[in-house]
C-alpha positions in Angstrom: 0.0 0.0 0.0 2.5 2.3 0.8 4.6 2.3 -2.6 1.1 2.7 -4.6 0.1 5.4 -2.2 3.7 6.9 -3.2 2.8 6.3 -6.6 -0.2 7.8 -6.7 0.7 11.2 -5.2 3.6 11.7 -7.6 1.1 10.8 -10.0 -1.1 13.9 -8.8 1.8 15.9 -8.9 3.1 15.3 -12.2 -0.3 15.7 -13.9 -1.3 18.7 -12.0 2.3 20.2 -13.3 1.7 19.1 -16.8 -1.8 20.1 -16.8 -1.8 23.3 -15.4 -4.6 21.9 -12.8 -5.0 21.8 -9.1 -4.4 18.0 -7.1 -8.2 18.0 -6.6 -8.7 18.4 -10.6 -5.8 15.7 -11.1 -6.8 13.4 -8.7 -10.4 13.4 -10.1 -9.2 12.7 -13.3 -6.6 10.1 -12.5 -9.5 7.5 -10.7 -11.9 8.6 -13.0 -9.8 6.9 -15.9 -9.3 4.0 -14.0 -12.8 3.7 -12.9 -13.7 4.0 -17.3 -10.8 2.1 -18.2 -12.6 -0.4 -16.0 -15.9 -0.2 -17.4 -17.4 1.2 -13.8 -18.4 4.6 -15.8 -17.7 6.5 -18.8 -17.5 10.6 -20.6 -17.2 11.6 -17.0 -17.0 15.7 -16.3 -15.1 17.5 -13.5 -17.2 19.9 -12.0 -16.1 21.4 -8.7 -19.3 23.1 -7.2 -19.4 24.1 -3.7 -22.0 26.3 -1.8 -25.0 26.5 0.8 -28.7 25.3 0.6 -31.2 25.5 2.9 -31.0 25.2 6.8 -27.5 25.9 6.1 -27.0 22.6 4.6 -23.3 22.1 2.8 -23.5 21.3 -1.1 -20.4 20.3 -2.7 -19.7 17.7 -5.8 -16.5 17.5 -8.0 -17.6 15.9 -11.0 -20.5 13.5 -12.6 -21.6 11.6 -15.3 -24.9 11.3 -16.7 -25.4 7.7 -18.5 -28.6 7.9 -20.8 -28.8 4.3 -21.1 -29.1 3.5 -17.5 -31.0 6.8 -16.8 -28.9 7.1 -14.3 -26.7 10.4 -12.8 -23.7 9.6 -10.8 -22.1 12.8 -8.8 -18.4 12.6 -7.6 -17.4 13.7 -4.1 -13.8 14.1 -2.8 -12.9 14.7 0.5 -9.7 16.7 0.8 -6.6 14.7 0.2 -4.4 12.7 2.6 -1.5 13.0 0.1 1.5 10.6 2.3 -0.8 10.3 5.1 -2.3 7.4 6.0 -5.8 8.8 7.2 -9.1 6.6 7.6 -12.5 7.4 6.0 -14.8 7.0 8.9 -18.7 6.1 8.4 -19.8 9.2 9.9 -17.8 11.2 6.7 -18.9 9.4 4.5 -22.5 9.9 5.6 -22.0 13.5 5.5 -19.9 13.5 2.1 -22.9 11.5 0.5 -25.4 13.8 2.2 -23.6 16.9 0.8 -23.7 15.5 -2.9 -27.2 14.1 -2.5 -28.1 17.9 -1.1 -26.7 19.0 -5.2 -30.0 17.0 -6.7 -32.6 17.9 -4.2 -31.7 21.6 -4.0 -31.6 22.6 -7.6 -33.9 25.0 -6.7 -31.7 27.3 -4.5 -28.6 26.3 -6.7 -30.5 27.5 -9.8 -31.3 31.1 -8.2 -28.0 31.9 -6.8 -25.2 30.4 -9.6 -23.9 31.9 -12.4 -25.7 31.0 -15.3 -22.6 30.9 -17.6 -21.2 27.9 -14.7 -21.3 24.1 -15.2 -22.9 23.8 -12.0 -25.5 25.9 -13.0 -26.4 24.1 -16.4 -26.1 20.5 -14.3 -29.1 21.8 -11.6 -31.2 23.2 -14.3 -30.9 20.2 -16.6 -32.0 18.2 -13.6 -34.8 20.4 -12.8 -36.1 20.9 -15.7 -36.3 17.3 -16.7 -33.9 17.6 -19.3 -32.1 14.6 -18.6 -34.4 11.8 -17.5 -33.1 9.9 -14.1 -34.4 7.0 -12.3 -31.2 6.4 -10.5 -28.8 8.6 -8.9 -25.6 7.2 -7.4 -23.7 9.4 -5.0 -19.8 8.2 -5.3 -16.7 9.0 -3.0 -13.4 9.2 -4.5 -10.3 9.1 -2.2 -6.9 8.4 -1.0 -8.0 7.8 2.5 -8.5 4.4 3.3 -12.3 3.1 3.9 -13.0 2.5 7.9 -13.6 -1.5 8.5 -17.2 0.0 9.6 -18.6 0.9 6.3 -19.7 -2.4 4.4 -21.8 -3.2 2.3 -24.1 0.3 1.6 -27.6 -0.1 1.1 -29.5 1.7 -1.7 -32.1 4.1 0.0 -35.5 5.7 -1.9 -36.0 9.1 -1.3 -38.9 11.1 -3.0 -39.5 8.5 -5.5 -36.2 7.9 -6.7 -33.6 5.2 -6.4 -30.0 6.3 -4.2 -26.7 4.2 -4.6 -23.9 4.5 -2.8 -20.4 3.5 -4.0 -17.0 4.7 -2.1 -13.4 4.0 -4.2 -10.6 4.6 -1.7 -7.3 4.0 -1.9 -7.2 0.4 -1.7 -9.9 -0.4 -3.7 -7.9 1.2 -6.4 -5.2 -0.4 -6.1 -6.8 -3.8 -6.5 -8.4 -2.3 -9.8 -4.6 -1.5 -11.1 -3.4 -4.9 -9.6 -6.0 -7.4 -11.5 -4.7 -8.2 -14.9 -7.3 -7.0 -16.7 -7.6 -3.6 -14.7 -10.6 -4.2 -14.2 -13.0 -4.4 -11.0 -14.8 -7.8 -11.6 -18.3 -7.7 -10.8 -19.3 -10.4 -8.5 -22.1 -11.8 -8.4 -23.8 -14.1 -5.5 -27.6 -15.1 -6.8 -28.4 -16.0 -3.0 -26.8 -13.1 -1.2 -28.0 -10.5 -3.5 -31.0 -12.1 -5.2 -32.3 -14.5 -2.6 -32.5 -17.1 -5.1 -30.9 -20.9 -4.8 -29.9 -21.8 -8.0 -30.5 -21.6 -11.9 -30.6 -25.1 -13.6 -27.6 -25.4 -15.8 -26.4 -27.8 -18.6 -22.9 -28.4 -19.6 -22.6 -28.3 -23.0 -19.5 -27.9 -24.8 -16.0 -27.5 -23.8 -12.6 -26.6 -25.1 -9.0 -25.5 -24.1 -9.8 -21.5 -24.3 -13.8 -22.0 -23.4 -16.3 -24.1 -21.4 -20.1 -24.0 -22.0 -23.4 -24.3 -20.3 -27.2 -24.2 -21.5 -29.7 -22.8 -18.9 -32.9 -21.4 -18.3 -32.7 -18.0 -16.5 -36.0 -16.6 -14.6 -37.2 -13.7 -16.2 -37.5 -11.8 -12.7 -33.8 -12.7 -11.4 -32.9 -11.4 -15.3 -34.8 -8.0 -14.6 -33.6 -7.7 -11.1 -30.0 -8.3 -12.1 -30.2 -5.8 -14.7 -31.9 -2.6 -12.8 -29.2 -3.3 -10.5 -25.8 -3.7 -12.1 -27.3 -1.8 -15.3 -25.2 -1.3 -18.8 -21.9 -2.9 -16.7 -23.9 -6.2 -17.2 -23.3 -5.7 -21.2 -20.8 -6.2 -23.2 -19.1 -2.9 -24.9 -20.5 -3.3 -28.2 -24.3 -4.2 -27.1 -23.8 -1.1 -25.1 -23.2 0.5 -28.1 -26.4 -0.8 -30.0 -28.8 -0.2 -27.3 -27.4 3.5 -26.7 -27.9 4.0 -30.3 -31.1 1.7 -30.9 -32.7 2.2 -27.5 -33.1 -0.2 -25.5 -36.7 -1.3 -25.1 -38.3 -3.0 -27.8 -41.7 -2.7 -28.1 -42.2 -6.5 -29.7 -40.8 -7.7 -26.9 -42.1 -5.3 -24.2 -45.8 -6.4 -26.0 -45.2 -10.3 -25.6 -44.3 -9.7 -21.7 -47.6 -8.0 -20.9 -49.9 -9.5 -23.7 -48.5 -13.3 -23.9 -45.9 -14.1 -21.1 -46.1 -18.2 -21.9 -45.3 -17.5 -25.5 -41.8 -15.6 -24.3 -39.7 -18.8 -24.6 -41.2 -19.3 -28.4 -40.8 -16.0 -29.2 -37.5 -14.7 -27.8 -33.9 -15.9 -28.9 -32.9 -15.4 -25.5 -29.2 -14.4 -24.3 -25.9 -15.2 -25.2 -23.5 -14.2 -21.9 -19.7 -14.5 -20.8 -18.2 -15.0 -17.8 -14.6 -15.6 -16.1 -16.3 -17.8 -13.6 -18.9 -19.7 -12.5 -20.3 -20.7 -9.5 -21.3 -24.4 -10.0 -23.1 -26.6 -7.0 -24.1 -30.2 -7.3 -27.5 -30.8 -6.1 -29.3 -34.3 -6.4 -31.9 -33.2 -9.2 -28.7 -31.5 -11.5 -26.1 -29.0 -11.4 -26.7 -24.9 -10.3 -25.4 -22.0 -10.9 -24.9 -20.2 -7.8 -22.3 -17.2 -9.0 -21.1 -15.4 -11.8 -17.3 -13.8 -12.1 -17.5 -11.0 -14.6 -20.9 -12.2 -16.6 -21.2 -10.1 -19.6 -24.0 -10.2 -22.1 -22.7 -10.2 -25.9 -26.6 -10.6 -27.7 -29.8 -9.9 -26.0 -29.5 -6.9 -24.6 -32.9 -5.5 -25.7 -34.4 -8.6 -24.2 -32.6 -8.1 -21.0 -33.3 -4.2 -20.8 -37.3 -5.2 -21.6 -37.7 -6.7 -19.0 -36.0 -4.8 -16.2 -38.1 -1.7 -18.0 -41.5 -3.5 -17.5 -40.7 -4.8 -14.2 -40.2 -1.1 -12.9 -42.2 0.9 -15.2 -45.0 -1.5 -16.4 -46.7 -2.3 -12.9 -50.2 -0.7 -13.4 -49.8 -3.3 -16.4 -49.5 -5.8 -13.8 -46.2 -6.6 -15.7 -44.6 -8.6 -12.4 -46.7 -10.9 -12.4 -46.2 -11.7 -15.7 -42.6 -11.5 -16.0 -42.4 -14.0 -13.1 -44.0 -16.6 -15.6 -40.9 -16.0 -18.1 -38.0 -18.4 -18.6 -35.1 -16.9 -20.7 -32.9 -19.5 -22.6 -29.1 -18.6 -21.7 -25.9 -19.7 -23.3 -22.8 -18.9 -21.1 -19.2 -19.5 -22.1 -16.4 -19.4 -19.3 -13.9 -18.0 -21.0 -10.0 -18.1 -19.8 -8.4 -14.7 -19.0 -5.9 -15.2 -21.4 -8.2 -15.5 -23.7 -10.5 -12.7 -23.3 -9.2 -9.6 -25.7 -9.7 -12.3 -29.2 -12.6 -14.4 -27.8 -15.1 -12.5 -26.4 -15.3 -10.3 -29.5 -15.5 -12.6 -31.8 -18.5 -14.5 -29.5 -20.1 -10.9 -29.7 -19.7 -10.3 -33.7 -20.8 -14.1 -34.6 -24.0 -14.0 -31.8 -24.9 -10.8 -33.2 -24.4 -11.5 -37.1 -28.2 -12.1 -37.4 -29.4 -9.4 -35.8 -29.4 -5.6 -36.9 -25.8 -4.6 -34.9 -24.0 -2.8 -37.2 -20.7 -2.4 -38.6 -19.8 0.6 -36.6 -21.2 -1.1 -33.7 -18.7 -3.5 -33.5 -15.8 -1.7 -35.1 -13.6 -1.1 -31.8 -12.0 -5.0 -33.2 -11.8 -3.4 -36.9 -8.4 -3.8 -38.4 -7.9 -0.7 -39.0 -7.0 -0.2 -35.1 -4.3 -3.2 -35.5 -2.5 -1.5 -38.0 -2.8 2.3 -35.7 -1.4 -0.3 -33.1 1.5 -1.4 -35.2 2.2 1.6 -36.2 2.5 3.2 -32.7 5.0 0.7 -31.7 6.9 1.0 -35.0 7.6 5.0 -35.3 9.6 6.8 -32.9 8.9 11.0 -32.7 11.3 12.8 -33.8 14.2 13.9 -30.9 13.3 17.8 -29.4 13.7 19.9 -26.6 17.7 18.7 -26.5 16.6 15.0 -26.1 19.2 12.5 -27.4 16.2 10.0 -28.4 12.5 9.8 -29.5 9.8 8.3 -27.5 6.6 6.6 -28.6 2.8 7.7 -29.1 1.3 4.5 -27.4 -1.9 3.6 -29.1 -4.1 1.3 -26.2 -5.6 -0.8 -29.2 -7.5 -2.7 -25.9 -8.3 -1.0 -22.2 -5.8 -2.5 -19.8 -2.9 -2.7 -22.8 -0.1 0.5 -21.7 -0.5 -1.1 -17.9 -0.3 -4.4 -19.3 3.1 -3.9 -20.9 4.7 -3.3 -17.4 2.4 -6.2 -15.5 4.5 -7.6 -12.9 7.8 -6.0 -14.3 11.0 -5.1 -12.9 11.1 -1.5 -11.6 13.9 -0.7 -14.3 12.2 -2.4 -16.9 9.5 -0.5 -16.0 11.4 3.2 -15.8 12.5 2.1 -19.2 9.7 1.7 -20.8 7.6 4.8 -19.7 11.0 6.7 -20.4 10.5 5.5 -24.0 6.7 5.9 -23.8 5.0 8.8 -21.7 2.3 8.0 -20.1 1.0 11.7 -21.3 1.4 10.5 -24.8 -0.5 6.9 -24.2 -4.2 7.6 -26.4 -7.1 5.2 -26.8 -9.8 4.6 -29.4 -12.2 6.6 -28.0 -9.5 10.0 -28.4 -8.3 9.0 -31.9 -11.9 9.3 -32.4 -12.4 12.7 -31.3 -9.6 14.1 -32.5 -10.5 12.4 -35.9 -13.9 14.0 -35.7 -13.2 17.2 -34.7 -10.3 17.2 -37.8 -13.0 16.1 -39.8 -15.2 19.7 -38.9 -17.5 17.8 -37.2 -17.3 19.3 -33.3 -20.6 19.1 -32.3 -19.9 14.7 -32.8 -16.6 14.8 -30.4 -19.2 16.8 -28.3 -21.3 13.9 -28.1 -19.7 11.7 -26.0 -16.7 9.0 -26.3 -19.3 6.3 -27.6 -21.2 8.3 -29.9 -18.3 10.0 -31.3 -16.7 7.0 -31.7 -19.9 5.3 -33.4 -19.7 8.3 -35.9 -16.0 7.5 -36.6 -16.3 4.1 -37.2 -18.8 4.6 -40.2 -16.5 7.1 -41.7 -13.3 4.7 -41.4 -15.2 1.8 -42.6 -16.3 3.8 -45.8 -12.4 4.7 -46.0 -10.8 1.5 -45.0 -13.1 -0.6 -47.9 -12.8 2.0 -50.7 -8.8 1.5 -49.8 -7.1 0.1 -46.4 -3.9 1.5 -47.7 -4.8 5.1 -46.4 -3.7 3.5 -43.1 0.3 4.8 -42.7 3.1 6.0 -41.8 2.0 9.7 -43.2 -1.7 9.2 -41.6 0.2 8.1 -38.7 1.9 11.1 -38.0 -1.1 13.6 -38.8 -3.4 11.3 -36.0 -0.3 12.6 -33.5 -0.2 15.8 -35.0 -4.3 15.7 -34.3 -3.4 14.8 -30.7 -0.8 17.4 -30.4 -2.7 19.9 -31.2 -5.8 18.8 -28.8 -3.7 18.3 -25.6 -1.8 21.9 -26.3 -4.9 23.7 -26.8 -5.9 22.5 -24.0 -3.8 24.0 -21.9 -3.8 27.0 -23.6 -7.7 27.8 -23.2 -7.0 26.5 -19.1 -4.6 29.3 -18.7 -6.8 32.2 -20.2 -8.2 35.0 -18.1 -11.3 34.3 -19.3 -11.7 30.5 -19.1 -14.4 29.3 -16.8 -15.5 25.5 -17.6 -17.2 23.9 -21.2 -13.1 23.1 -21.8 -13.7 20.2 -23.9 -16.3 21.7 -25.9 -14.6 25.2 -26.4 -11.0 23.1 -27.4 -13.2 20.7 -30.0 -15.1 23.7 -31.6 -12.2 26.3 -31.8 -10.0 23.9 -33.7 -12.9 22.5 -35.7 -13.5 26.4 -36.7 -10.0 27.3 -37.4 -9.9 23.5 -40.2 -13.1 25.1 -41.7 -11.9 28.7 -42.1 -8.4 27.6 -43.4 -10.1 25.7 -45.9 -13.2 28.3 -47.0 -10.6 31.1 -46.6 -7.4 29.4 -48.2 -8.5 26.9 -50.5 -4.7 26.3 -52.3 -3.3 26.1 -48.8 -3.6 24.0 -45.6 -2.3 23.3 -42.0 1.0 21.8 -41.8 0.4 18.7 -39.4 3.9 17.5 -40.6 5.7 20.8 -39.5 3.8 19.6 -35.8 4.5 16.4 -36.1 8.0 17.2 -36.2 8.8 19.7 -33.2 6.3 17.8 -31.5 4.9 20.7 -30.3 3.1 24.4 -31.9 4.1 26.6 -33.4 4.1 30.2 -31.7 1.7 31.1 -34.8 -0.9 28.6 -33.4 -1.2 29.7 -29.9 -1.9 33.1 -30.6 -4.7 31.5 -33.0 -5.9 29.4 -30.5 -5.8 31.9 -27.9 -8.2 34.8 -30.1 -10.6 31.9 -31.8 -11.2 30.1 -28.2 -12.3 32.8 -26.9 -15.2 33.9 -29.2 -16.0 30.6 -29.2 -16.5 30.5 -26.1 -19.0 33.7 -26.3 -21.0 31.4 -28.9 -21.6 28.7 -26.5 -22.9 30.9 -23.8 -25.3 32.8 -26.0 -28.1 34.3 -24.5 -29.7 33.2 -27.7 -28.5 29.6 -27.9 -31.4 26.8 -28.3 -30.8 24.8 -25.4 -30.3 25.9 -22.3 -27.8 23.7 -20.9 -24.6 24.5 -22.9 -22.6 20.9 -22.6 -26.0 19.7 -24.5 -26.3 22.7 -26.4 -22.4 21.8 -28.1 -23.4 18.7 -28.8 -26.3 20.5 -31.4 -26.2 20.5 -35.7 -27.4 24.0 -35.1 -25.1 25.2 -32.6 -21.9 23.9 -35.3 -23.9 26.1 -38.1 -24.2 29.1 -36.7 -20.5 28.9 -35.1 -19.5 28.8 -38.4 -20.4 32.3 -39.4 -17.8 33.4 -36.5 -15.6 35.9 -38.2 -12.2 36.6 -37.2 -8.9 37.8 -37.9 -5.8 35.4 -39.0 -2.4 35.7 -36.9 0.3 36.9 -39.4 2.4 34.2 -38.3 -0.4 31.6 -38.0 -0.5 32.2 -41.6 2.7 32.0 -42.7 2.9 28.9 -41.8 0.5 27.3 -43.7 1.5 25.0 -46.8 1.2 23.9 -49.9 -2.6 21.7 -50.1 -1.7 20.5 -53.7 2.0 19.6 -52.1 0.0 17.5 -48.8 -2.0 15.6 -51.4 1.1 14.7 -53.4 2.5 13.4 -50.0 -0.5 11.5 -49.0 -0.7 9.9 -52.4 3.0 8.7 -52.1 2.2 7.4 -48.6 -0.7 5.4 -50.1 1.1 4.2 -53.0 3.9 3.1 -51.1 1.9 1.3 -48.2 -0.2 -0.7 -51.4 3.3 -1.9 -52.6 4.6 -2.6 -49.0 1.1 -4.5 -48.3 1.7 -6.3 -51.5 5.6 -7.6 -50.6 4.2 -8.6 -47.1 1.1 -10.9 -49.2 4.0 -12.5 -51.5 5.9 -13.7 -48.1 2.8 -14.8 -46.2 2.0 -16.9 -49.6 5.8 -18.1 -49.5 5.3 -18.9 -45.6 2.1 -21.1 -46.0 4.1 -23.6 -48.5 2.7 -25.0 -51.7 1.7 -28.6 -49.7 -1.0 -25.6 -47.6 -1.9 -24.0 -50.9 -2.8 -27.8 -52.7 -4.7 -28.4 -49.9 -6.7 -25.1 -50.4 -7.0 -26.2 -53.8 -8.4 -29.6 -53.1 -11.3 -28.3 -50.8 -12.6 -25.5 -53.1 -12.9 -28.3 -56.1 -14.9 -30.6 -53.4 -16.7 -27.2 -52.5 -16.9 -26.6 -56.3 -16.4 -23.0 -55.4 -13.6 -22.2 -58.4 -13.3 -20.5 -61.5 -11.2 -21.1 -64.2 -9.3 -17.6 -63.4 -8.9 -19.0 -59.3 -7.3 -21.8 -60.4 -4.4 -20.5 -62.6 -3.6 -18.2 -59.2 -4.1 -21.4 -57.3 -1.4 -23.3 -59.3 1.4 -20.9 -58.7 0.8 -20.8 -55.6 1.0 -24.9 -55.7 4.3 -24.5 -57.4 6.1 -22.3 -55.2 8.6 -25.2 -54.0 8.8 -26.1 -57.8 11.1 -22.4 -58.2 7.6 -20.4 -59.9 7.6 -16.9 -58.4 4.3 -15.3 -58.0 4.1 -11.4 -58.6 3.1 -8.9 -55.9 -0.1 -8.6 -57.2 -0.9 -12.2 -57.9 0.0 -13.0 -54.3 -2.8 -10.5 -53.3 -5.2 -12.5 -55.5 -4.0 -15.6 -54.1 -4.7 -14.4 -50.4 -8.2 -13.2 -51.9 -9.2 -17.2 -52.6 -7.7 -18.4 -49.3 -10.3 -15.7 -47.9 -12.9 -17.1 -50.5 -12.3 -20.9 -49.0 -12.6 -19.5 -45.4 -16.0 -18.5 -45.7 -16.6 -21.6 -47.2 -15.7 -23.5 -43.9 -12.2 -24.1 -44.7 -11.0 -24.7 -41.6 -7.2 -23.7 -41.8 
């Protein structure tokens, strides 16, 4: 405990440095990765608000997040730090830490008449007053470096006028279990009699295998709402998530057969595909139980799932609990291994939802297109600046869990080493490549959105790209997605350190570069921004902060219209119309900011070559993986797609080269490509090599 408490606090102190922020701010945001890294939460907003409500009561919060799929609000509440100390978080301060968050919801009303208007914490209580955002949960969570007194167990969830409290608390040693596991992840535990009151579900063994074992069951449909409204979207696997926040999750097919025709539910519904890490298996004399799940995630059926917890609690005057208590739900669950949890469970995900309207972009986060960013991050160093005699890395965490991952266990020099050689200030995930993508791409109001949405909204446009031609993927698009993350991390901390700056950070950074791509190009159309020149010094130029500096401001100004549409200005952002009518801003160009613009016809040449050049390197890399199967794999090919019957007279002249390989024959670049294309074509004919 003692060297992760060290840890921690130079942590704080190197991010609040490098951030321009205060240890509160830095602190927040440290746990608050590690509590989305983990799945726990995610887009999560600090928001330090502190002041008086009635009877003198004390209102503070630091931070929240509102997740729309779960209707539910969670505010943040830090206690001030214990830095080295080792101080204990008694239950009577946590009671009144709770209270004073809780006292941020049910006071609106006196926050709302004495806050600025232009302040987060202003545009949080009237959003929640107003009914802007719809809650039927709100969780009150403590985040801090104390450690948690052996008095405070298990919390209960209380109701209080009409709506649903829980209570978490993440202290110091809960955290440090988090960064211990191997997945960094919290597993979610689950005892059916301890938190259900219920003995057993039936269970089936039904297939096993060296990475997966699994089980056929019949799950009761009130345990399967009652699990749901109370471990919510972390019961779902990422990219179901995604669908139902996109889709919504209560279908009205389904939601009709619960309150119309319960005992048809089993003929009806597909029921459930899940995963776990573990079960919890007890022999009884009429069959096996399941008593306990490690980590259950469901990968298809989340509408199903949703349904039902929806009608249980919202369809009562429809007598729906009654009739969800007549429902069975048929489950498949596969146990998979830890170690084989990054390739399996996404692929049980895309196959279980392949007949079902998931789409593309749903399940992109496993695209290739994020291998080959992956690759590339670990390939290309940054140039050497600011009187460094190396280059360090960009680290590109392809999967949550990987940049902690690579140092798992390791020796404390191996581990120096490699964060020497890649910052943990310049690690980035799919959900900022995103942003930064989208806010390149003029579209500000998207990275406003959300990390999921925004990310949804990327996917489509890379899987347009990556099919019309993968090859866009290299070394030059490599270094203008750093450039992209450059230039969002400096402005950053540029708009933090002006007079002026207040909160709406992430929105005012997203818009006021998305303003100053659009003007370059409607103002300059033979010109453009050199990313290269920023990929290079690894920093901006003088000529950009001056820019960033005049544009953030009146960007700022347009956010906090008096005139804007919606009231709350964090939704208001994330608006078509509020990206429009930005885009009439007019303002002056910084003479340097302009002279350093280049050459667009001279970028296009570049990324052209880049293209070209990756095709041709794609197509050396196909002749060796031909070369590497052998011509005895390629006849064998061969022999199953004439059984198949699946050849053409054009697939067989590739074919035989590749058969006569050993015999001295030497494919071309391009042939190999083709050949590659059949050994595709025999795959998704079942070939099973």
């Amino acid at each position: 405990m003692e060297s992760y408490r060290v840890e921690l606090v130079n942590e704080i102190k190197a991010k609040s440095i490098s951030d321009n922020m205060s240890d509160r701010e830095s602190f927040f945001h440290i746990y608050c990765e590690k509590l989305e890294q983990s799945e726990i939460i995610e887009d999560f907003h600090y928001l330090h608000f502190k002041t008086t409500g009635s009877r003198n009561r004390l209102i503070q919060i630091d931070g929240y997040v509102y997740n729309e799929l779960d209707s539910k609000l969670t505010l943040f509440i830090i206690p001030s730090l214990a830095y080295f100390e080792d101080k204990s978080l008694t239950k009577t301060e946590a009671d009144s830490l709770f209270k004073r968050a809780k006292h941020f919801y049910f006071e609106v009303n006196k926050i709302i008449s004495e806050a600025e208007e232009s302040s987060e914490g202003y545009g949080l209580a009237y959003d929640i007053l107003n009914k802007k955002i719809y809650i039927s949960v709100l969780e009150v969570v403590i985040l801090t470096d104390h450690l948690k007194s052996n008095a405070i167990n298990i919390i209960e969830s209380t109701i209080e006028k009409n709506i649903r409290v829980d209570y978490s608390i993440f202290d110091i040693s809960r955290m440090e279990l988090i960064d211990e596991s191997v997945s960094g992840k919290e597993p979610l535990i689950i005892d059916l009699w301890e938190d259900f009151q219920t003995e057993g579900i039936p269970v089936l063994p039904a297939s096993e295998t060296k990475e997966y074992r699994a089980y056929l069951c019949n799950i009761p449909g009130e345990l399967l709402a009652k699990m749901y409204n109370k471990y919510q979207s972390r019961l779902l696997e990422g990219n179901v998530r995604s669908f139902l926040q996109t889709k919504g999750k209560v279908n009205k097919g389904i939601r009709n057969t619960i309150i119309n025709n319960p005992e048809m539910f089993f003929a009806y519904n597909n029921g459930i595909a899940a995963t776990a890490e573990a079960l919890e298996i007890y022999q009884r004399k009429d069959g096996l139980v399941i008593t306990g799940f490690k980590s259950l995630q469901i990968v298809n059926g989340g509408q199903t799932t949703a349904s039902l917890a929806n009608a249980w609690e919202n369809d009562t005057k429809l007598n729906s609990r009654e009739q969800i208590k007549q429902i069975f739900v048929p489950m498949k669950v596969s146990v998979v291994s830890q170690q084989s949890v990054e390739e399996l469970i996404p692929n049980i995900s895309r196959y279980a939802n392949s007949q079902n309207k998931v789409s593309d972009a749903d399940l992109a986060s496993n695209h290739p297109f994020h291998r080959k960013v992956e690759e590339l991050s670990r390939r290309l160093i940054t140039p050497a600046v600011g009187g460094a005699q190396f280059g360090k890395f960009w680290y590109y965490e392809r999967a949550n869990g990987q940049y902690r991952q690579e140092t798992y266990k390791a020796t404390e020099a191996f581990k120096k080493n490699f964060e020497l050689r890649n910052p943990k200030n310049q690690m980035f995930k799919k959900v900022d490549l995103a942003k930064y993508y989208n806010i390149y791409l003029q579209k500000p109001h998207i990275a406003s959105a959300g990390a999921q949405k925004s990310f949804n909204k990327f996917s489509e446009w890379l899987i347009k790209q990556w099919d019309k031609n993968p090859d866009f993927v290299n070394d030059e698009f490599y270094r203008k997605i750093i450039a992209l993350c450059i230039l969002f991390k400096k402005s950053d901390t540029i708009i933090r350190n002006q007079d002026w700056y207040d909160s709406y950070k992430a929105n005012i950074v997203a818009y006021t570069l998305s303003l100053i791509f659009y003007k370059v190009e409607k103002d300059f159309p033979e010109s453009t921004i050199d990313l290269n020149q920023i990929w290079k010094e690894q920093s901006l130029p003088y000529g950009w902060e001056k820019q960033i500096q005049k544009v953030s401001y009146l960007v700022y100004l347009h956010l906090t219209r008096k005139d804007r549409t919606v009231e709350n200005v964090t939704e208001w952002a994330k608006k078509e119309t509020s990206w429009n009518w930005a885009k009439e801003i007019e303002f002056d160009y910084e003479v340097e900011f302009i002279s350093q613009l280049v050459s667009r016809k001279y970028v296009t040449t570049q990324e052209y070559s880049a293209i070209k050049e990756q095709k041709r390197e794609n197509e050396i890399n196909d002749l060796l993986q031909v070369y590497e199967y052998g011509s005895a794999f390629w006849k064998e090919v061969y022999n199953f797609g004439v059984q198949e019957n699946i050849w053409n007279v054009q697939d067989v002249s590739f074919l035989k080269l590749a058969m006569a390989i050993d015999q001295g024959k030497v494919p071309t670049d391009k042939q190999a490509v083709k050949i590659l294309q059949l050994l595709k074509k025999a795959r998704v004919e079942s070939f099973p090599k």
